[in-house]
N, C-alpha and C positions, 0 to 999 in steps of 0.2 A: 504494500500500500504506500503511494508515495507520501511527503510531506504538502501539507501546502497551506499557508498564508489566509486567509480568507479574510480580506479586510474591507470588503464590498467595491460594487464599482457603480457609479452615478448611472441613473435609469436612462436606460436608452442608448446608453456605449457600448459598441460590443468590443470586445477586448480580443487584440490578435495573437496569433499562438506565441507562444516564448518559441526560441531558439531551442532547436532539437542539443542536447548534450554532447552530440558529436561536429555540429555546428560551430563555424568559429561566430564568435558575435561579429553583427552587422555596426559598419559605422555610425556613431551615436553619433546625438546632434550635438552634441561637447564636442568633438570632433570637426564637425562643421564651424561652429561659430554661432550657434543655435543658443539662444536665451531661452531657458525652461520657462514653461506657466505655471506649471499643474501637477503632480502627481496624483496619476488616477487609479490603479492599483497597484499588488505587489504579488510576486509569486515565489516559492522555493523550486528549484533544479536542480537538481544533485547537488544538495547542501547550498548550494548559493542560493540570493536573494536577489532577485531583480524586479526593477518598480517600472511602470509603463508611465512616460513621460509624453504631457503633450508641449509641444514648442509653439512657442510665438510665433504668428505667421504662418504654420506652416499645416497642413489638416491631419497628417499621419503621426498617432504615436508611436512612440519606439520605445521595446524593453533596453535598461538600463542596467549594468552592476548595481547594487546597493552601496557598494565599496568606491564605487567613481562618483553616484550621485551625492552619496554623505558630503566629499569631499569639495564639491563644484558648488553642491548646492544646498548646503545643508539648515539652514532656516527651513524650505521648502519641506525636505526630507521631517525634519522635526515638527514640523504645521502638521504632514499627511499624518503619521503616527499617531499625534494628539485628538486626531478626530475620528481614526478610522480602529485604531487598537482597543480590544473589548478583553478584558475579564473575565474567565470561566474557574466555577469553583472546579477544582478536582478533588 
């Protein structure tokens, strides 16, 4: 059973597949020169965590490392957490 995230996603987004594990990732918009807007969800991959970022301007999100976004953009990164992370008792 994999792991996964489940931190919701705004009604009406459909959210594109993550990068297969044997995939190298796709150039982010960090990369480009792309100012993030948004973090609109997040998922686990074999241990990693990547957030789907939408950009300014631009209409495609792209999954992101959680490890390059903290880094780039990390108010943002700390905004999504705070609204989307839930509490379960175990």
């Amino acid at each position: 059973m994999s792991e996964e995230i489940n931190l919701g996603v705004a009604k009406g987004i459909s959210v594109p597949e993550l990068p297969s594990s044997d995939m190298k990732c796709r150039t982010n918009g960090f990369r480009l020169g792309l100012e993030p807007e948004m973090i609109m969800h997040s998922k686990l991959l074999d241990g990693r965590n990547y957030l789907l970022i939408k950009w300014k301007n631009v209409d495609d999100p792209t999954y992101v490392k959680a490890s390059v976004a903290n880094k780039k953009c990390p108010s943002l990164v700390i905004d999504f957490y705070q609204k989307h992370l839930t509490w379960s008792n175990l």
